[in-house]
C-alpha positions, 0 to 999 in steps of 0.5 A, spaced: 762 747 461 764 741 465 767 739 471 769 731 472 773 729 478 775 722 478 778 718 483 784 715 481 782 708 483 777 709 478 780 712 473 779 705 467 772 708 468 772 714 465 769 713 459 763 712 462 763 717 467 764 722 462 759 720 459 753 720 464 749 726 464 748 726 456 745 719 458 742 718 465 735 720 464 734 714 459 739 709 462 740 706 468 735 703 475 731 707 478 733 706 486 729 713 489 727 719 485 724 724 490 727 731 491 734 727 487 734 722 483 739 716 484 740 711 479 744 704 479 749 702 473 753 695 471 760 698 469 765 693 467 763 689 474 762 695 477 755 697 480 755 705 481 750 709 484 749 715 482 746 722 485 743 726 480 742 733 484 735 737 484 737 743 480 739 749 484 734 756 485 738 761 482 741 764 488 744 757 489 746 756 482 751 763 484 752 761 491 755 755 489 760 757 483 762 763 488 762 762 495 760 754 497 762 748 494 756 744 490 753 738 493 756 732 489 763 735 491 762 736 497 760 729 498 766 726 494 771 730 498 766 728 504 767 722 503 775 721 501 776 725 508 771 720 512 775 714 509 782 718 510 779 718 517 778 710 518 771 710 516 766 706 512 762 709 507 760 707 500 768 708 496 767 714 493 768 714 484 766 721 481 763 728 482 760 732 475 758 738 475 755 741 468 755 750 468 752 754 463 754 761 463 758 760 469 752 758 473 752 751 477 746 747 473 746 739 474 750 735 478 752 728 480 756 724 485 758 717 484 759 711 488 761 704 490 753 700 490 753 696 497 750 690 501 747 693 507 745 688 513 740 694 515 739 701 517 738 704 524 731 706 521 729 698 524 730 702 532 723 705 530 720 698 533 723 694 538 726 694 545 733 695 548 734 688 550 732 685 543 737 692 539 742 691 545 748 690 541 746 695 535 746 700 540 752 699 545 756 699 538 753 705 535 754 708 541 761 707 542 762 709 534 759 715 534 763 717 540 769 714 536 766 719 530 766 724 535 773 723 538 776 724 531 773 730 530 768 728 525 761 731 524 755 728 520 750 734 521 744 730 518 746 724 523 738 720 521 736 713 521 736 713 514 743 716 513 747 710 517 746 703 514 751 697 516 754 691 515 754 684 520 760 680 520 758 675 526 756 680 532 761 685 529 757 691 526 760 696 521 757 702 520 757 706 514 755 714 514 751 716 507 748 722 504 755 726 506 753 733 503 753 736 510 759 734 515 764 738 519 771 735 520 777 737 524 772 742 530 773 739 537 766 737 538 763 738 546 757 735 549 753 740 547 754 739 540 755 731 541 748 730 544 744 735 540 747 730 535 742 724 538 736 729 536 733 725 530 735 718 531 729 713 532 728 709 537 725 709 544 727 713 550 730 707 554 734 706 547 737 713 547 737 712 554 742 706 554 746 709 547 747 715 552 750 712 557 755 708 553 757 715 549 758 718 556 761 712 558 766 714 553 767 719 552 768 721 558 762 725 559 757 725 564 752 721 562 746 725 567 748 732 563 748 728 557 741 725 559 738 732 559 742 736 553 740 729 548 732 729 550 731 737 550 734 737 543 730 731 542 724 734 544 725 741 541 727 737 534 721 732 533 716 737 535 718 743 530 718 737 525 711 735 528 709 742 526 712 742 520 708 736 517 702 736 521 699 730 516 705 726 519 705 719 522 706 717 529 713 721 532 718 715 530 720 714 537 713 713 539 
């Protein structure tokens, strides 16, 4: 059995996206391949992204014709919502799900192919004044994020790219199978937020100031919340992966 959501956008694809899973492990471009495959494919003037899902183990191949939802269609409707929301990410396509015998198998979500000016993994080096307005604007759309109640639970360097329009930067959030929306979000939660971003302490320092700024919050209560969480994060991490290289804010 296969599930297929289409957005309606996107309907003239249909074809194509029906018949993705009996051809993407022999089709398309490779653009990253680790615990999950994504592949690019040209459609009809469109170049899609797809997220082929590592199979689940089998307690999740229940869990997620049962009680959660699997990862693609919580991306897709992830993504929907953030849109709806007034938020840039990736125009969501699809999400296929493939079930054999009433268990979740494979999955797939499929979006819209973006040219990004960068990613906040560049925070790894530099300086505030040389990031200066990368990180005032940053600060002031994860407070807007925040205000309207939306939370990306894997809040990391890698997940949030962005496009350049003169000295405007638009951030696009990726990776959404983990979000919460419609919580009201205190300083608590906010500033445990900030724990996996890369950059130095004066960064985090400059981006919390400007967070605090407005929101509304106090900026020396969220100066001690974001770096207790920030150390407690990358020194489980450290253990984790005793082999790993120099902690990114370092």
């Amino acid at each position: 059995m296969t599930v297929t959501v289409i957005n309606p956008q996107y309907q003239q694809l249909e074809e194509f996206i029906k018949g993705l899973p009996l051809v993407f492990d022999e089709s398309g471009d490779i653009i990253y391949s680790a615990r999950n495959t994504v592949k690019a494919f040209g459609i009809e003037g469109y170049k899609i992204n797809v997220k082929s899902f590592k199979k689940p183990f089998f307690i999740n191949q229940i869990a997620y014709v049962t009680v959660r939802k699997s990862k693609a269609r919580r991306s897709y409707e992830n993504a929907v919502k953030l849109v709806e929301k007034g938020f840039a990410t990736p125009d969501p396509v699809a999400y296929i799900e493939q079930k054999e015998f009433g268990l979740l198998t494979n999955s797939f979500y499929l979006s819209i192919d973006e040219e990004f000016a960068g990613m906040l993994r560049e925070l790894r080096t530099g300086t505030v004044e040389s990031h200066r307005e990368l990180l005032r604007q940053f600060a002031l759309y994860t407070a807007d994020l925040h205000e309207k109640q939306v939370l990306h639970l894997d809040f990391s360097p890698g997940n949030i790219l962005y496009k350049l329009n003169g000295r405007i930067y638009t951030f696009y959030l990726v990776d959404l199978n983990r979000m919460s929306f419609d919580k009201p979000i205190d300083i608590d939660t906010a500033c445990a937020g900030f724990k996996r971003l890369w950059g130095s302490d004066d960064m985090i320092r400059f981006m919390i100031g400007v967070y605090a700024g407005a929101r509304g919050f106090d900026e020396a209560t969220c100066l001690e919340k974001a770096f207790k969480y920030r150390k407690e994060f990358w020194e489980a991490y450290k253990k984790r992966h005793p082999d790993a290289m120099a902690l990114p804010y370092i």
